[in-house]
C-alpha positions in Angstrom: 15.5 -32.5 -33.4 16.2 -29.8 -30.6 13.6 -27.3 -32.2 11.0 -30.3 -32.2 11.0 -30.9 -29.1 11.0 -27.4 -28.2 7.9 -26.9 -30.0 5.8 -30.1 -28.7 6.7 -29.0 -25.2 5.6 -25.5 -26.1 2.3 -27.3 -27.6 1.6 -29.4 -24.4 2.2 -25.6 -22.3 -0.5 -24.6 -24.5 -3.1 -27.5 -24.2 -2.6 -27.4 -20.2 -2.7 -23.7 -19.9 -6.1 -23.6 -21.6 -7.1 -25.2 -18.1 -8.1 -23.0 -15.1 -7.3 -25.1 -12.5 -3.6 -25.7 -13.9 -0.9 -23.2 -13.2 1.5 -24.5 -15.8 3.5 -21.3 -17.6 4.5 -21.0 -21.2 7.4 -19.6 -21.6 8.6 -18.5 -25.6 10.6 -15.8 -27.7 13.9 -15.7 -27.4 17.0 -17.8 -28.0 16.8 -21.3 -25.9 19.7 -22.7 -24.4 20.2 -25.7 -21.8 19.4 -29.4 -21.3 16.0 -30.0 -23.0 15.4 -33.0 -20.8 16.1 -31.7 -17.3 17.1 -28.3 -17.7 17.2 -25.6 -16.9 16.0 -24.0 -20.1 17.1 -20.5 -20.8 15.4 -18.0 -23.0 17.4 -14.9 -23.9 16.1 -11.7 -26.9 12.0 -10.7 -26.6 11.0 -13.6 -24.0 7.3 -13.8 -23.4 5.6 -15.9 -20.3 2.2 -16.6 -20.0 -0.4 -18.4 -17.7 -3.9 -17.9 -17.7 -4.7 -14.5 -18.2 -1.5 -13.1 -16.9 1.0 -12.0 -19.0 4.9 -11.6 -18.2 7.7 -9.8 -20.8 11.1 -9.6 -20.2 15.2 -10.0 -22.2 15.5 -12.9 -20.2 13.7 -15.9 -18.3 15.1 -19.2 -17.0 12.5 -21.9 -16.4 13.7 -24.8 -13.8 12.3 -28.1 -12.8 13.0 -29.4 -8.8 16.1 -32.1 -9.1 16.2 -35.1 -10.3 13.0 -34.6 -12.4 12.6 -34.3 -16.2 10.9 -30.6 -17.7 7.8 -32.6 -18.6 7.5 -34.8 -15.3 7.6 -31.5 -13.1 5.0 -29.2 -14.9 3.1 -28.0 -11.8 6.2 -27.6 -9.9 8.4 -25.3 -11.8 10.0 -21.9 -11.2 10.8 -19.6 -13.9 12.6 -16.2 -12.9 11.8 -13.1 -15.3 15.1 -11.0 -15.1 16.6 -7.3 -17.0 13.1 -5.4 -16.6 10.0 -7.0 -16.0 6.7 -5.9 -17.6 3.7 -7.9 -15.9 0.4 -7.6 -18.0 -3.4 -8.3 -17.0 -6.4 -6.8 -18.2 -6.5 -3.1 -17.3 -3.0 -3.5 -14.7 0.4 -2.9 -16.0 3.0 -3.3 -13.5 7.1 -3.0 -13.7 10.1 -4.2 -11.4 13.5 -5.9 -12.4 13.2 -9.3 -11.2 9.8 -11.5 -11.4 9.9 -15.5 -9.9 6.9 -17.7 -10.8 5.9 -20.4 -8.8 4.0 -23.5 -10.8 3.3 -24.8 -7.3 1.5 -21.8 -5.7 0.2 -19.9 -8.3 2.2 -16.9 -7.4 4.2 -14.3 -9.4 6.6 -11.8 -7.2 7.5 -9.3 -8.8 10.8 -8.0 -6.4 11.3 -4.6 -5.7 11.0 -1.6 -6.4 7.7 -2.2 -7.8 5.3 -0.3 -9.4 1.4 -1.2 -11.0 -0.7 1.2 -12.8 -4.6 0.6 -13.5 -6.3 1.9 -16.2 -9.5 3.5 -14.9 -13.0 2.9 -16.0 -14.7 6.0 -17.7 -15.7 8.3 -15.1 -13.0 6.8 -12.5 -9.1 7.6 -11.5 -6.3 5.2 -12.5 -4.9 3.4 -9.5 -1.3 4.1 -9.2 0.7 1.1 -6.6 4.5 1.3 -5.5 6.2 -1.2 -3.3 8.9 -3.2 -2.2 7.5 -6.3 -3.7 4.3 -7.4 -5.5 2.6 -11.0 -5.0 0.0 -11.4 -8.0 -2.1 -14.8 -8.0 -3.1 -16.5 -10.8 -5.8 -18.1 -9.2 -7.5 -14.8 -8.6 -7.7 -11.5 -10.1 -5.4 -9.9 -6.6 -2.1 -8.7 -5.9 -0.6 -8.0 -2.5 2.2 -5.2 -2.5 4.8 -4.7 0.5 5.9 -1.3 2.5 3.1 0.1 -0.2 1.9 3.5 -1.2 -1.3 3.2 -3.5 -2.8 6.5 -4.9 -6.1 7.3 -7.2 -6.8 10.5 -7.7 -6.2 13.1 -4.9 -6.4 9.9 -1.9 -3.5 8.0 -1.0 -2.8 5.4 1.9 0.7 3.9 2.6 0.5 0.7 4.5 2.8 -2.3 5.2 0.7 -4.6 3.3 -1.6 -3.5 0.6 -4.2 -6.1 -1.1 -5.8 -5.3 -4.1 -8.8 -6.7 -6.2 -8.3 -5.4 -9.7 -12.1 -6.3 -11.3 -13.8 -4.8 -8.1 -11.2 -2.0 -7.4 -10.8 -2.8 -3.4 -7.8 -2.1 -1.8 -7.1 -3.3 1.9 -4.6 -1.8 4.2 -3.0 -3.2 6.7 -0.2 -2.6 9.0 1.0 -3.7 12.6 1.8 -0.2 13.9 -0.6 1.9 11.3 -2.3 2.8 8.0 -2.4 6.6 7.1 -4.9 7.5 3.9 -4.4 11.2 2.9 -6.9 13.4 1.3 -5.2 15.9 -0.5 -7.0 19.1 -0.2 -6.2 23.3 -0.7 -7.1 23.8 2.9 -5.1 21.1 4.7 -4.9 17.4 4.4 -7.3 14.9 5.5 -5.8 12.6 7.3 -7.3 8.9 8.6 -5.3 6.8 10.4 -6.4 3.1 11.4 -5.4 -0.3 12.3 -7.0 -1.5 8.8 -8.4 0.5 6.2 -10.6 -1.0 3.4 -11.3 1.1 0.3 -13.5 1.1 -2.6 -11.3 3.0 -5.1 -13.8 3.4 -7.8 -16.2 5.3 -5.7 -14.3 6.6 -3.1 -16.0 4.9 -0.1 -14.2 3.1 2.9 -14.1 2.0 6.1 -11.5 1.7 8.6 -11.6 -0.3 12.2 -9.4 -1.0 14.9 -9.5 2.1 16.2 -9.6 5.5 13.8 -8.6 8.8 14.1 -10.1 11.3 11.7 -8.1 14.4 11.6 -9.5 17.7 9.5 -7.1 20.4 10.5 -7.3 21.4 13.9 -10.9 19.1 14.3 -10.1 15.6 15.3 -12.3 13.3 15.3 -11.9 9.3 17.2 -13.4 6.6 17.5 -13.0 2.2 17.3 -14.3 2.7 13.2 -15.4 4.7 10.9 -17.2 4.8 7.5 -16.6 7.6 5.0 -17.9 8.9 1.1 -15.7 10.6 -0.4 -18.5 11.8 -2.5 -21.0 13.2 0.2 -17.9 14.8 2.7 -19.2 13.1 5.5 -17.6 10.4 8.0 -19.6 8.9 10.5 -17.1 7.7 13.0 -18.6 5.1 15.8 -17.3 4.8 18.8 -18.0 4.3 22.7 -17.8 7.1 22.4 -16.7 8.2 19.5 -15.3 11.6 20.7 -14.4 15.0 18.2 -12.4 18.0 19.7 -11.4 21.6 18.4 -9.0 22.5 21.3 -8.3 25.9 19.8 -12.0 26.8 19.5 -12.9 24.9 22.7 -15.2 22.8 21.0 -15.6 18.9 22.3 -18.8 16.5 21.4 -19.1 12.8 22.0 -21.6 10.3 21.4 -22.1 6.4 20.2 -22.1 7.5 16.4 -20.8 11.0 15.1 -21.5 12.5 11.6 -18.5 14.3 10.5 -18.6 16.6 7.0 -14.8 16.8 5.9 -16.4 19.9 3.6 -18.2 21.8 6.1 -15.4 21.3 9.4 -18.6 20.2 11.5 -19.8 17.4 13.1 -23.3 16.8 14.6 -24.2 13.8 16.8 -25.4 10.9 14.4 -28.9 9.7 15.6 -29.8 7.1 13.4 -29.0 3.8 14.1 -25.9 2.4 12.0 -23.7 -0.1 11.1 -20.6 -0.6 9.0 -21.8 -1.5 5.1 -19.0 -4.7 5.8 -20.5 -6.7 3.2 -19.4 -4.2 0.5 -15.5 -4.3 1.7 -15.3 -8.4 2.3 -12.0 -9.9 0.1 -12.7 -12.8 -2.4 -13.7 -15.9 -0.3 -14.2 -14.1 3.2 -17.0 -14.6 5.1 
């Protein structure tokens, strides 16, 4: 009788989770323990969760309806906690932590701290490393947020408060109330940017950062209110009014509304043609 029910509840999981609009987990594997009506269930051994394309792996998971209301009644409205080393699966990301909760309600996995995701990269592209405190992935959506975050591909990497990340498009936004710093590692001295915000393309190594930059190549600093930068040209063009780049040790100063500055070459040249951030190409899922 107990396994029978176990397995038309595990059926019903199946049928809702085949729905994109439902957030209902399935949770199986294991040994199950607990009250089949109300719960909570328990899973102990090689537990397996799943929703949509999201996949969670872990010894041991507890699933738990809100009081008062039957396992069935409250699909949509469950929790279910991941615990004793958490492997979080999707697509090309892998991520690990000790502890994972799972909201029915909100579409939410966090994944507590400390957290770290790995991305497989496409041919021709660096993996995307991510550590932080904590990691929010949706279910709705294809995104994670991380917390106190550093996320690295290939010789860049930005630490931020808040990192969100788009895994099919590979954009990563950083934010951060005092500031985000992206390195460029480099032989001859780190580039450093630092910036209110910083959105990055990770793929192809183009970003741009606002809320005031500074762009610092050894002893050349360049400011400015934003800035726009490919990786694979060298060049910045910092905007600013003015944007303004010094070398106090070889008395060098140049300003101007828009300033092209090669990371390769240590130069910078006033920018004359008329431009404007690409923000189109850095906008998150659903902003406009």
């Amino acid at each position: 009788m107990r396994r029978g029910i176990f397995l038309a509840v595990l059926a019903l999981g199946l049928v809702l989770s085949q729905d994109p609009a439902v957030r209902v987990i399935r949770v199986e594997g294991g040994r199950l323990s607990g009250d089949l009506r109300y719960g909570p269930w328990t899973f102990e051994g090689e537990v397996r969760g799943r929703v949509k394309d999201l996949e969670i792996l872990a010894p041991k998971a507890t699933l738990t309806a809100p009081k008062g209301r039957t396992m069935q009644e409250a699909q949509g409205e469950r929790e279910a906690r991941f615990e004793g080393g958490v492997v979080v699966r999707r697509g090309r990301v892998e991520a690990r932590g000790p502890v994972l909760v799972y909201s029915e309600r909100t579409g939410e996995g966090v994944l507590l701290g400390p957290a770290r995701m790995r991305q497989a990269p496409k041919e021709g592209e660096d993996p995307v490393e991510v550590e932080g405190g904590r990691m929010t992935f949706q279910v709705d959506t294809d995104t994670s947020t991380s917390e106190a975050a550093v996320l690295r591909s290939g010789n860049q990497e930005g630490r931020a408060g808040l990192v969100y990340y788009e895994e099919g498009r590979g954009l990563a936004v950083f934010t951060d109330p005092k500031e985000v710093v992206l390195l460029r590692k480099r032989r001859d001295g780190d580039l450093v940017i630092r910036a209110k915000e910083v959105r990055s393309l990770t793929g192809p190594k183009r970003l741009i950062a606002t809320g005031g930059v500074r762009l610092q190549d050894g002893d050349l600093v360049t400011t400015g209110e934003s800035l726009y930068y490919d990786d694979a040209k060298g060049e910045a063009i910092v905007l600013g009014r003015p944007a303004v780049s010094q070398n106090p040790k070889e008395g060098f100063r140049l300003s101007g509304a828009a300033l092209l500055h090669n990371v390769n070459r240590h130069q910078v040249r006033v920018y004359a043609q008329a431009f404007r951030l690409p923000l189109e190409e850095f906008r998150k899922l659903g902003e406009r």
